[in-house]
CHARMM-style PDB file with segment names, atoms N, HN, CA, C and O in Angstrom:
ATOM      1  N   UNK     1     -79.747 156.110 130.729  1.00  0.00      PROA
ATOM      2  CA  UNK     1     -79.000 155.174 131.563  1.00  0.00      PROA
ATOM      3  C   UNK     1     -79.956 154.036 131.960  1.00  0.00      PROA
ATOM      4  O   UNK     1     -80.869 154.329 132.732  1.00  0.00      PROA
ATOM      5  N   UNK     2     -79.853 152.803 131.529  1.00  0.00      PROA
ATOM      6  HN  UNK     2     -79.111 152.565 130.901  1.00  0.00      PROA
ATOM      7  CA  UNK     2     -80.395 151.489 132.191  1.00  0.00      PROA
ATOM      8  C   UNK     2     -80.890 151.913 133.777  1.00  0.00      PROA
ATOM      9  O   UNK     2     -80.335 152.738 134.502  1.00  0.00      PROA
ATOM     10  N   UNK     3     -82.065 151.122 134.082  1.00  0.00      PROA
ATOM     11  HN  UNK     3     -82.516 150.452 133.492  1.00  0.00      PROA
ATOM     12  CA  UNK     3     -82.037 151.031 135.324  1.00  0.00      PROA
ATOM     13  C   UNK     3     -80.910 150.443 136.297  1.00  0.00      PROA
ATOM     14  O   UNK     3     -80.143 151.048 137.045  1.00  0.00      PROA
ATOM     15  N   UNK     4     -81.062 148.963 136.031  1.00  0.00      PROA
ATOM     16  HN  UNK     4     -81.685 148.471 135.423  1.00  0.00      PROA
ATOM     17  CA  UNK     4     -79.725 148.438 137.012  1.00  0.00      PROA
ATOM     18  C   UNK     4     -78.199 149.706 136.848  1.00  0.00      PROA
ATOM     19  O   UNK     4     -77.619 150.177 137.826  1.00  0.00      PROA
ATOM     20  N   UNK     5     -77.973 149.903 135.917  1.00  0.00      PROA
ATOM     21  HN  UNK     5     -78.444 149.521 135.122  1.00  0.00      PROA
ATOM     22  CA  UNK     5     -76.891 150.967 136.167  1.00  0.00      PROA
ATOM     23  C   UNK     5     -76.756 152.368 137.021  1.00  0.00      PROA
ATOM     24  O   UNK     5     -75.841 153.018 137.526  1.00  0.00      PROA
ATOM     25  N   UNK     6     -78.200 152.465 136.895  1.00  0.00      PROA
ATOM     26  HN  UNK     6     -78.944 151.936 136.484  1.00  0.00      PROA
ATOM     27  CA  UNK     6     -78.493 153.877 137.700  1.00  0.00      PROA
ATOM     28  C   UNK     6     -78.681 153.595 139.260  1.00  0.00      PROA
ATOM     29  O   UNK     6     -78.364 154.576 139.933  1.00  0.00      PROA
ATOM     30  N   UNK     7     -79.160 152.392 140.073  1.00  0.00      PROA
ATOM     31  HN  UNK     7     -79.418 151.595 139.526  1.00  0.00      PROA
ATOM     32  CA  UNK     7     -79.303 151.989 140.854  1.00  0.00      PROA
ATOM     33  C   UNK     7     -77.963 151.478 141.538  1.00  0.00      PROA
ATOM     34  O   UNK     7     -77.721 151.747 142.714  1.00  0.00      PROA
ATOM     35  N   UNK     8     -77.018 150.652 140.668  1.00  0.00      PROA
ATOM     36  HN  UNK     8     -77.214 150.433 139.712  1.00  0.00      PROA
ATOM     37  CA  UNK     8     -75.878 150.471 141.050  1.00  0.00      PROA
ATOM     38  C   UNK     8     -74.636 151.770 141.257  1.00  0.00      PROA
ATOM     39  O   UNK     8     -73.497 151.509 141.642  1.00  0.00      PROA
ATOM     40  N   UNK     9     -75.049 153.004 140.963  1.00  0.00      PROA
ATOM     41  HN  UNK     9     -75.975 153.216 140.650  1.00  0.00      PROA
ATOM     42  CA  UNK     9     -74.622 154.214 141.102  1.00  0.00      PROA
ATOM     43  C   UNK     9     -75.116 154.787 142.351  1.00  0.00      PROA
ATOM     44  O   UNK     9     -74.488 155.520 143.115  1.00  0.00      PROA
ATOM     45  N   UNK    10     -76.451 154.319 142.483  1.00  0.00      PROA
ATOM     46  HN  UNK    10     -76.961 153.723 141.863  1.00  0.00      PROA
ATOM     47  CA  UNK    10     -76.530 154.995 143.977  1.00  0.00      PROA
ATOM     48  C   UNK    10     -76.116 153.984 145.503  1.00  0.00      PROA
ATOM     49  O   UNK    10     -75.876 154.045 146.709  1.00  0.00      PROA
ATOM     50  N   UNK    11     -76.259 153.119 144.375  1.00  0.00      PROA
ATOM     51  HN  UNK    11     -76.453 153.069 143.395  1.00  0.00      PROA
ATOM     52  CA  UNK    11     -75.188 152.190 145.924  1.00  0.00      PROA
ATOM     53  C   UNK    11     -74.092 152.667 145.796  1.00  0.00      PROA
ATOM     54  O   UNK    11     -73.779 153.082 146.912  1.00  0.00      PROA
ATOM     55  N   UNK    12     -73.217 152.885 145.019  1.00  0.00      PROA
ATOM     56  HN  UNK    12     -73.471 152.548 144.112  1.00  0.00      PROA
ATOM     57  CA  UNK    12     -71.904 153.412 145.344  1.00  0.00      PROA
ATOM     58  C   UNK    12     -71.651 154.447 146.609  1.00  0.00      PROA
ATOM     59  O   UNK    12     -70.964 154.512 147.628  1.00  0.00      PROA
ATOM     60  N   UNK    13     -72.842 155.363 145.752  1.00  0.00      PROA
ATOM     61  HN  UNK    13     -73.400 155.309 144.924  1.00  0.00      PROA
ATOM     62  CA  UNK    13     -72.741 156.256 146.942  1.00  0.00      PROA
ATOM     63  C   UNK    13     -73.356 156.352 148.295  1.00  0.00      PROA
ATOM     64  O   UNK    13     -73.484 157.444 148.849  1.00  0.00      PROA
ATOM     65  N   UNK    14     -73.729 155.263 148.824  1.00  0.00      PROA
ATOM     66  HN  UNK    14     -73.626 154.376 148.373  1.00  0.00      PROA
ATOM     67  CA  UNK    14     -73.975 154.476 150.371  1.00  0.00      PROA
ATOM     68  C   UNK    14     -72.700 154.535 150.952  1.00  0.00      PROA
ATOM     69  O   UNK    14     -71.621 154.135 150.516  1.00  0.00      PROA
ATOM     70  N   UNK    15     -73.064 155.238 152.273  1.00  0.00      PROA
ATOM     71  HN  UNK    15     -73.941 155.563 152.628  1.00  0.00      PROA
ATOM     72  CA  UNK    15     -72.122 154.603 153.363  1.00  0.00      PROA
ATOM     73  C   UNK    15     -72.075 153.400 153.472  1.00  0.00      PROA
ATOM     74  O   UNK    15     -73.085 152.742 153.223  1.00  0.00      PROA
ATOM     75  N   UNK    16     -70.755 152.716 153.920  1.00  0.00      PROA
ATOM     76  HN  UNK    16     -69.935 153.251 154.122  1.00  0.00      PROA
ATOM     77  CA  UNK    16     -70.859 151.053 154.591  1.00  0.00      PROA
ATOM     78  C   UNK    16     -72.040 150.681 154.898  1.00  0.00      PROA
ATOM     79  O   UNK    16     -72.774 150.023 154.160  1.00  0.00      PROA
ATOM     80  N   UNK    17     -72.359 151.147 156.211  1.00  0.00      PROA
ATOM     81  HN  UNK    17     -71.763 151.682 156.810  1.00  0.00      PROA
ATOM     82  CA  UNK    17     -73.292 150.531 157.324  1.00  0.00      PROA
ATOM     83  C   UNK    17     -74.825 150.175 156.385  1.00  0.00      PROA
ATOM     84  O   UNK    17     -75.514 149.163 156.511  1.00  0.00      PROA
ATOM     85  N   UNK    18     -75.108 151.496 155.320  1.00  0.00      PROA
ATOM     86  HN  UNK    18     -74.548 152.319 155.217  1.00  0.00      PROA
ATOM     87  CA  UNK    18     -76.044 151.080 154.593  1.00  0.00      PROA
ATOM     88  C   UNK    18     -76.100 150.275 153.559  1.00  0.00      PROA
ATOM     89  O   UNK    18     -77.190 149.992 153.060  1.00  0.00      PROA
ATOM     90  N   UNK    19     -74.857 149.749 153.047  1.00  0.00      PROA
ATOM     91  HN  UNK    19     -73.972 149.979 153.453  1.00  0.00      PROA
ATOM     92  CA  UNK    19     -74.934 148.904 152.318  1.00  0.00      PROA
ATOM     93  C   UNK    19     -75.013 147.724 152.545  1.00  0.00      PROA
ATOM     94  O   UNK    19     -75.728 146.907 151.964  1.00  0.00      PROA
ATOM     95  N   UNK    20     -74.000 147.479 153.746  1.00  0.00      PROA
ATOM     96  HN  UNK    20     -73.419 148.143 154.218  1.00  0.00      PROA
ATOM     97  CA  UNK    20     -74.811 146.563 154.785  1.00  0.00      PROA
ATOM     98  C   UNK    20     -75.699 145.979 154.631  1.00  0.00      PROA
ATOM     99  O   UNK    20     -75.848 144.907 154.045  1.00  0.00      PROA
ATOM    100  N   UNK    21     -76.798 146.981 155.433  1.00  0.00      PROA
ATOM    101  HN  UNK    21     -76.677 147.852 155.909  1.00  0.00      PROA
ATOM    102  CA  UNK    21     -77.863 146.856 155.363  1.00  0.00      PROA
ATOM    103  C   UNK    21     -78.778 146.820 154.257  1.00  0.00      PROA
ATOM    104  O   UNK    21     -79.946 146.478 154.443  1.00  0.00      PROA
ATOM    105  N   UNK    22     -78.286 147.192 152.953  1.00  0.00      PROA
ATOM    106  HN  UNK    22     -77.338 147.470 152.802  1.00  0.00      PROA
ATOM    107  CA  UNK    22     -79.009 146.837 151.899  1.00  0.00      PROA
ATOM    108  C   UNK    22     -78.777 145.422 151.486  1.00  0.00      PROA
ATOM    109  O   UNK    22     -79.712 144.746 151.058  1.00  0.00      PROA
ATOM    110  N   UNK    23     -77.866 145.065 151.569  1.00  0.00      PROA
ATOM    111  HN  UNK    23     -77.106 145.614 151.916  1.00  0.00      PROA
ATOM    112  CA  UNK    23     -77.036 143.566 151.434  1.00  0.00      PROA
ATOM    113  C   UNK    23     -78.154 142.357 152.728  1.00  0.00      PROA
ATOM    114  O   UNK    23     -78.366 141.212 152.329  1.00  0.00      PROA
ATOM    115  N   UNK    24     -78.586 142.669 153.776  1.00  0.00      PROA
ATOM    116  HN  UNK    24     -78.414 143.599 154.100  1.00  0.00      PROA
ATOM    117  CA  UNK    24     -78.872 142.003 154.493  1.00  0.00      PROA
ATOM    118  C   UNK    24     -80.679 142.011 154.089  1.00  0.00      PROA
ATOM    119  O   UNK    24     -81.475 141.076 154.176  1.00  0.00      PROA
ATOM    120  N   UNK    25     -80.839 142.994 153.776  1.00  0.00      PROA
ATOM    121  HN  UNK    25     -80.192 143.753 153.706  1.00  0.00      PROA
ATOM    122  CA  UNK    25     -82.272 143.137 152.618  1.00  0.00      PROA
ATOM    123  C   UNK    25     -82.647 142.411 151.561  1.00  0.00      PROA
ATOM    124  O   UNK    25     -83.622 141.659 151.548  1.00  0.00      PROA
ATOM    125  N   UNK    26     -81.669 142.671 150.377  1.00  0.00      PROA
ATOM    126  HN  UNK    26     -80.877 143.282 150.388  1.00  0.00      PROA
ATOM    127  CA  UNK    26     -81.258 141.749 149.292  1.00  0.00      PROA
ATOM    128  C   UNK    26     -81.480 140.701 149.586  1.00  0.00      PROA
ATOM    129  O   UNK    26     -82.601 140.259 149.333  1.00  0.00      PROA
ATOM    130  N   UNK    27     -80.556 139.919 150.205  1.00  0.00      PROA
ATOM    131  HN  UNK    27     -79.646 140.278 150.410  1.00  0.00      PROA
ATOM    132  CA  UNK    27     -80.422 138.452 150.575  1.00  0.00      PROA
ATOM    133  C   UNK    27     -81.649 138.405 151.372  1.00  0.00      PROA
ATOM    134  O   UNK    27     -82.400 137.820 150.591  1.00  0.00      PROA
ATOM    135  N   UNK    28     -82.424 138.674 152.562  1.00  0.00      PROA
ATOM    136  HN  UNK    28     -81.815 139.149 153.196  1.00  0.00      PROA
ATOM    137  CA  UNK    28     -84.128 138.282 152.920  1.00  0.00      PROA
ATOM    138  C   UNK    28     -85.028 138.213 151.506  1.00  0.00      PROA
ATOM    139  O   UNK    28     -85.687 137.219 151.200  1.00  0.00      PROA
ATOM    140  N   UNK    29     -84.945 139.476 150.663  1.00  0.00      PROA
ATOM    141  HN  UNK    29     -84.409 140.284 150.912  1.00  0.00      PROA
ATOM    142  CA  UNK    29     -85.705 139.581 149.659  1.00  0.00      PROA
ATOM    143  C   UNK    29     -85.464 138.360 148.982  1.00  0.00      PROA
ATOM    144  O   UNK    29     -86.473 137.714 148.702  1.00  0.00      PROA
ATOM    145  N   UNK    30     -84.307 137.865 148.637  1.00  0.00      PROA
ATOM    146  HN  UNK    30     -83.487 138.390 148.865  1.00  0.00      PROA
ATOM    147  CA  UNK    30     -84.237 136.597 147.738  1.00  0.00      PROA
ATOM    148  C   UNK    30     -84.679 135.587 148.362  1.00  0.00      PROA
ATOM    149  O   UNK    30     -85.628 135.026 147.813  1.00  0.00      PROA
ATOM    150  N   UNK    31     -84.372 135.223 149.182  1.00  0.00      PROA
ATOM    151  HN  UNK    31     -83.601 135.679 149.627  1.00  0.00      PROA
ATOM    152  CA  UNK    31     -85.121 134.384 149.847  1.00  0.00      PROA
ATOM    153  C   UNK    31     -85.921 133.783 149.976  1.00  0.00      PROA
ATOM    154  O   UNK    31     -86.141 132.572 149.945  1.00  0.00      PROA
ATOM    155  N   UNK    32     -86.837 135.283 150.263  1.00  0.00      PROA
ATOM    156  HN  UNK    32     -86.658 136.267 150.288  1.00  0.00      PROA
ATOM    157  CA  UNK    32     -88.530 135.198 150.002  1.00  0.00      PROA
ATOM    158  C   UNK    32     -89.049 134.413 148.773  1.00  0.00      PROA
ATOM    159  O   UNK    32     -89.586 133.321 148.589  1.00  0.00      PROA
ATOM    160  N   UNK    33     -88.601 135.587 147.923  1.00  0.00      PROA
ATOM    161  HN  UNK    33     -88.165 136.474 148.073  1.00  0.00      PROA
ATOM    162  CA  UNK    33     -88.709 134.943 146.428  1.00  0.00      PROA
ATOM    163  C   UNK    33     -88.477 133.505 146.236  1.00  0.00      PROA
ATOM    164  O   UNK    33     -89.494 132.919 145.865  1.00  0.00      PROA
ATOM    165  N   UNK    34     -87.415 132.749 146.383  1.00  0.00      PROA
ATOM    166  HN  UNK    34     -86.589 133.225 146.685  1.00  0.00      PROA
ATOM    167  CA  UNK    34     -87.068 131.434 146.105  1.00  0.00      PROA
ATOM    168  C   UNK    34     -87.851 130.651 146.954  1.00  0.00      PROA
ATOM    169  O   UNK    34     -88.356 129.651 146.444  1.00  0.00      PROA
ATOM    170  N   UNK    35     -88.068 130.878 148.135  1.00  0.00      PROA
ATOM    171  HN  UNK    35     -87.658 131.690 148.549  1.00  0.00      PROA
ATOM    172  CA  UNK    35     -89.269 130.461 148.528  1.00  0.00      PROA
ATOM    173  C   UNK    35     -90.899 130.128 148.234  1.00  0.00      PROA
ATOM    174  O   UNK    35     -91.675 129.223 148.541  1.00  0.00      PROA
ATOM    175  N   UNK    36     -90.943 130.948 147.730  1.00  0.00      PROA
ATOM    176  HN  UNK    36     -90.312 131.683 147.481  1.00  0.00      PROA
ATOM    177  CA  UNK    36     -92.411 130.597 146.942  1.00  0.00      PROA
ATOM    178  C   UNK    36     -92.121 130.420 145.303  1.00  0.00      PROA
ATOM    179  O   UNK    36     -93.191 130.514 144.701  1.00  0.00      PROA
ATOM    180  N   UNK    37     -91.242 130.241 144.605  1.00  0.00      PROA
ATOM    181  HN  UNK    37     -90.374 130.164 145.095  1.00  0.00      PROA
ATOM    182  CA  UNK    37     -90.929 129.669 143.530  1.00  0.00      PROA
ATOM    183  C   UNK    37     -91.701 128.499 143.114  1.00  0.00      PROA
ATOM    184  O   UNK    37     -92.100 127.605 143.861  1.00  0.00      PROA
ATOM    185  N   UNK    38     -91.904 128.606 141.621  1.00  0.00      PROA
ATOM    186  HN  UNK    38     -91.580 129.332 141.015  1.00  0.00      PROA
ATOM    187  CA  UNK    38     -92.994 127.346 141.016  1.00  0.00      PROA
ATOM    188  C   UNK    38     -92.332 125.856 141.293  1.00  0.00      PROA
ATOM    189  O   UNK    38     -92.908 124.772 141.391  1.00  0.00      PROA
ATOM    190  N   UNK    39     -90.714 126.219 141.399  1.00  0.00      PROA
ATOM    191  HN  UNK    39     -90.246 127.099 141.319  1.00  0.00      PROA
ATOM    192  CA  UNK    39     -90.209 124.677 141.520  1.00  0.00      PROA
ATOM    193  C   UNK    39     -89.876 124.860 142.936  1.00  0.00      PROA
ATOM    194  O   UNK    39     -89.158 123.863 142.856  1.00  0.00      PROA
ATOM    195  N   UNK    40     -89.756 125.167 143.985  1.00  0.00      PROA
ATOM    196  HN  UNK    40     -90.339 125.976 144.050  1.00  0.00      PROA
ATOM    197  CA  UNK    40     -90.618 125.217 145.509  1.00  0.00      PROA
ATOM    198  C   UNK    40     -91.500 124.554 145.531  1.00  0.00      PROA
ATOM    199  O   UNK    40     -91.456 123.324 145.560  1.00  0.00      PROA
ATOM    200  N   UNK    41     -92.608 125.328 145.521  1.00  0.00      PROA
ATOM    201  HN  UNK    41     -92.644 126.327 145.497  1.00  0.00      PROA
ATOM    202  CA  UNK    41     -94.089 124.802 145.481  1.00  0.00      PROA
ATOM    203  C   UNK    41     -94.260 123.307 144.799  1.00  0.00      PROA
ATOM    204  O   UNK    41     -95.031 122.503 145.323  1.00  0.00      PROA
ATOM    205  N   UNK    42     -93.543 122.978 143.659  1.00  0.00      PROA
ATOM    206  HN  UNK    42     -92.917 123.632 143.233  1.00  0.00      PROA
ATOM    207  CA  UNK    42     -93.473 121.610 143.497  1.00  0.00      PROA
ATOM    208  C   UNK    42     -93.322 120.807 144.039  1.00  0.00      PROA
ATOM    209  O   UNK    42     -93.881 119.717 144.160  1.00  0.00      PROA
ATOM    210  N   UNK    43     -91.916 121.615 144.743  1.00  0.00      PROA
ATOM    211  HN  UNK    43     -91.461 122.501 144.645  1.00  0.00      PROA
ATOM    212  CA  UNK    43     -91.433 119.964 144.951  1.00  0.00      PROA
ATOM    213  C   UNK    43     -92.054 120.066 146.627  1.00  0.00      PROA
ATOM    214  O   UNK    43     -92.228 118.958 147.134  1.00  0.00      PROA
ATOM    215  N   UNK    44     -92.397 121.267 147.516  1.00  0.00      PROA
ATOM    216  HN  UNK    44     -92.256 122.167 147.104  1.00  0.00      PROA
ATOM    217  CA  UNK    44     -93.296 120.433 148.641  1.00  0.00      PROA
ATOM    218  C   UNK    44     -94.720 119.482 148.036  1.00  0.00      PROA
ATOM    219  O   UNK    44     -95.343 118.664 148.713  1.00  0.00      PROA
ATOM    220  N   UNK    45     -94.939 119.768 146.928  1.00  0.00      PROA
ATOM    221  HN  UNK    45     -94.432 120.432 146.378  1.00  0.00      PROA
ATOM    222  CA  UNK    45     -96.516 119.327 146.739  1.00  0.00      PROA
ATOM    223  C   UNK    45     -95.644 117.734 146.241  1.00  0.00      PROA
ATOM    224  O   UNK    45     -96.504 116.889 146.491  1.00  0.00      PROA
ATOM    225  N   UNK    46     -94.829 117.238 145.875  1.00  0.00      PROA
ATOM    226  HN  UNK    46     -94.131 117.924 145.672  1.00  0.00      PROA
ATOM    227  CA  UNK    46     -94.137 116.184 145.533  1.00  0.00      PROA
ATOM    228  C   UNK    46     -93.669 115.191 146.974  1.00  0.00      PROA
ATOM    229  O   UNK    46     -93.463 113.985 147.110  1.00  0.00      PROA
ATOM    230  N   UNK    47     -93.633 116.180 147.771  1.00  0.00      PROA
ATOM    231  HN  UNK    47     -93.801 117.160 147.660  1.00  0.00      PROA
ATOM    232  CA  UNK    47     -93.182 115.636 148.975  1.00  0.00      PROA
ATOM    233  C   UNK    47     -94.553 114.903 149.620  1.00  0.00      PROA
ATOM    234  O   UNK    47     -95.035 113.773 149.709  1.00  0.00      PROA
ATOM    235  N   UNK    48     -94.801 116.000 149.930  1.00  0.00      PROA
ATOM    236  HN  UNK    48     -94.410 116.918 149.857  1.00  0.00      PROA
ATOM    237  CA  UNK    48     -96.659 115.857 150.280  1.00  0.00      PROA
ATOM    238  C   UNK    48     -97.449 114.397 149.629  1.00  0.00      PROA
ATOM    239  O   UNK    48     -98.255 113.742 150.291  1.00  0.00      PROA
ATOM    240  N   UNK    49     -97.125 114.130 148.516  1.00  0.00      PROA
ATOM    241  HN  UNK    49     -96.471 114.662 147.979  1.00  0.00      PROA
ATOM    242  CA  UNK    49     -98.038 113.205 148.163  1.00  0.00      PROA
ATOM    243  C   UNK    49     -97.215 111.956 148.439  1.00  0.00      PROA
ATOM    244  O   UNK    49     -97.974 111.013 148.661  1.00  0.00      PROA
ATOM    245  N   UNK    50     -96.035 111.642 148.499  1.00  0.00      PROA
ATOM    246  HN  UNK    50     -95.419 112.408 148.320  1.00  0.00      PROA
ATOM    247  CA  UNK    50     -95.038 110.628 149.275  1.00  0.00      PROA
ATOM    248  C   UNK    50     -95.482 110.002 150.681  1.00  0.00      PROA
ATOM    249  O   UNK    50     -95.631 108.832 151.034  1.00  0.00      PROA
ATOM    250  N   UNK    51     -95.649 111.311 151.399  1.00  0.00      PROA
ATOM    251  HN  UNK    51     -95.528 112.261 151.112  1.00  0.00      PROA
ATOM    252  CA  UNK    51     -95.676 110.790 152.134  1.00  0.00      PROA
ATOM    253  C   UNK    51     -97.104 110.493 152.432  1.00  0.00      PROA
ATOM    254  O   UNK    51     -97.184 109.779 153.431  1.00  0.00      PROA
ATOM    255  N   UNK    52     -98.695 110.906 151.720  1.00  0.00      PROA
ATOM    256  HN  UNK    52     -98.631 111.486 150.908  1.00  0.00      PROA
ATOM    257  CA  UNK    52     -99.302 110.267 151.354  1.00  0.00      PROA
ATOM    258  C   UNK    52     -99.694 108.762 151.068  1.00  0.00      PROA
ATOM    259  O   UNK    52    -100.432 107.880 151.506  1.00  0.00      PROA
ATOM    260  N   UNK    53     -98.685 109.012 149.991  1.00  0.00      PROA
ATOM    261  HN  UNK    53     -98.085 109.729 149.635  1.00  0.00      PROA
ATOM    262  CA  UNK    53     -98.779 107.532 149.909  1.00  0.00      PROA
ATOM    263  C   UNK    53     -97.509 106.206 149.618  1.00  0.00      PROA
ATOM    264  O   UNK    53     -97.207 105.411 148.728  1.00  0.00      PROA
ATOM    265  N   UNK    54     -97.056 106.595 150.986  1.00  0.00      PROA
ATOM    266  HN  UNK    54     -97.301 107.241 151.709  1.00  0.00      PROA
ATOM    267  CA  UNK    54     -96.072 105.826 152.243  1.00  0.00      PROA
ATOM    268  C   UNK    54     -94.736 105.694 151.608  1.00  0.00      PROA
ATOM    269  O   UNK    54     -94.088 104.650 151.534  1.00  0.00      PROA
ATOM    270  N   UNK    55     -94.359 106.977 151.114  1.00  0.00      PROA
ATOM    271  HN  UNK    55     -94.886 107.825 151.174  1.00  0.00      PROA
ATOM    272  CA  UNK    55     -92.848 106.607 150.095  1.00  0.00      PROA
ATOM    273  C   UNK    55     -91.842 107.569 151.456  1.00  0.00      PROA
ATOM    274  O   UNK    55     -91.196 108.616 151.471  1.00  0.00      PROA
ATOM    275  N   UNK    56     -91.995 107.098 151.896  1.00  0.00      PROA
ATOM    276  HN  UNK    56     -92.520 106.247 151.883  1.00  0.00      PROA
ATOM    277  CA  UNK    56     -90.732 107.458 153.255  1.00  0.00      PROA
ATOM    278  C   UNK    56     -89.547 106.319 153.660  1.00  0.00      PROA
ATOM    279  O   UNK    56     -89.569 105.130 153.975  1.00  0.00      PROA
ATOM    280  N   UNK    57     -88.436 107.410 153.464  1.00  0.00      PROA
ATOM    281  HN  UNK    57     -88.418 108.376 153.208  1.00  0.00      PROA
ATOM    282  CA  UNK    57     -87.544 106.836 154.014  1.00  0.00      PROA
ATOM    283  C   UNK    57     -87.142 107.141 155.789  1.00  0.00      PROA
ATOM    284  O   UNK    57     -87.073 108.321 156.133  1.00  0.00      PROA
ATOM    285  N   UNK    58     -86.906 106.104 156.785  1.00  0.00      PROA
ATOM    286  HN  UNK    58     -86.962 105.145 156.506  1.00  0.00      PROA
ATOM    287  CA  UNK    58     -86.665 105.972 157.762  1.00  0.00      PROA
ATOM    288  C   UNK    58     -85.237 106.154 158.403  1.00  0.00      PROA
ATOM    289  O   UNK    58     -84.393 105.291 158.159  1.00  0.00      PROA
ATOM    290  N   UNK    59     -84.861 107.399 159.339  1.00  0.00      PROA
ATOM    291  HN  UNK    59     -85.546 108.100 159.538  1.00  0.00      PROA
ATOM    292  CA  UNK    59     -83.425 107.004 159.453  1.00  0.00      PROA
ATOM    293  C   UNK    59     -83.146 106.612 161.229  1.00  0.00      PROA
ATOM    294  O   UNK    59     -83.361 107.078 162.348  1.00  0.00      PROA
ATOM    295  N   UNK    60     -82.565 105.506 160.593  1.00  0.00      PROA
ATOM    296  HN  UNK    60     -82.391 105.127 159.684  1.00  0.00      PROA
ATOM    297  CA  UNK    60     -82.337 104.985 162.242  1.00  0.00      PROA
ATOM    298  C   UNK    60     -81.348 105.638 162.750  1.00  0.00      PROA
ATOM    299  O   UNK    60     -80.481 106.216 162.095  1.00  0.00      PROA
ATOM    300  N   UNK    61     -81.437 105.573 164.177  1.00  0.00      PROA
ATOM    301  HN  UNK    61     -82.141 105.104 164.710  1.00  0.00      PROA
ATOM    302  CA  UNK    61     -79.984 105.601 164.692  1.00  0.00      PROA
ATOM    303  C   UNK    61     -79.269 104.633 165.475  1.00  0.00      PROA
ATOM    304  O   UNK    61     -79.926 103.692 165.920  1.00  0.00      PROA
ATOM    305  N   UNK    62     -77.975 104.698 165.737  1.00  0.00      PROA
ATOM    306  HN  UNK    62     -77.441 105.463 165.376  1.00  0.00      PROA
ATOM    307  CA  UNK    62     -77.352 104.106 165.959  1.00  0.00      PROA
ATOM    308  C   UNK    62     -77.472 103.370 167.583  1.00  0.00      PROA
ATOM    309  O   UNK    62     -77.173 102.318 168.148  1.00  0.00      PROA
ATOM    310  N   UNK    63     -78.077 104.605 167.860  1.00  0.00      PROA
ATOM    311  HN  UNK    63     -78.320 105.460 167.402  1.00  0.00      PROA
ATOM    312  CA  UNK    63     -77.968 104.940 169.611  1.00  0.00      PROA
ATOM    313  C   UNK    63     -79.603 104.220 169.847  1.00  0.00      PROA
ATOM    314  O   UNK    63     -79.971 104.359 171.013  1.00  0.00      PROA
ATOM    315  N   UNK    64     -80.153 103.826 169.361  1.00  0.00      PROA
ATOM    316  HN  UNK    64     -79.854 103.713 168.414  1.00  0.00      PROA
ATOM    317  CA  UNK    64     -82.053 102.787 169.745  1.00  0.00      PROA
ATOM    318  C   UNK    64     -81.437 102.101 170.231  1.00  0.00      PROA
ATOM    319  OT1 UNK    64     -81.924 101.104 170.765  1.00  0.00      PROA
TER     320      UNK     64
END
């Protein structure tokens, strides 16, 4: 039996509340992950050098 299949068998057999809670896991865990992602890390290091060297946009408001 595949992993993902064997794993998705024992979630079945979770109560609610723990799946829940595996669900509220999952989604932190991804998170994480996409967070430190190579195209993450890019694009702050893309940001970073903007504003380096003075590529900012300004937003006014209405209310100055």
């Amino acid at each position: 039996m595949p992993v993902l299949e064997s794993i998705e068998n024992d979630i079945k057999q979770l109560p609610r509340d723990a799946a829940l809670e595996l669900q509220d896991w999952l989604a932190d865990y991804l998170d994480d992950q996409e967070e430190l992602s190579p195209e993450f890390v890019d694009a702050i290091e893309r940001g970073k050098c903007d504003l380096e060297e003075g590529r900012v946009r300004v937003l006014r408001s209405d209310n100055s």
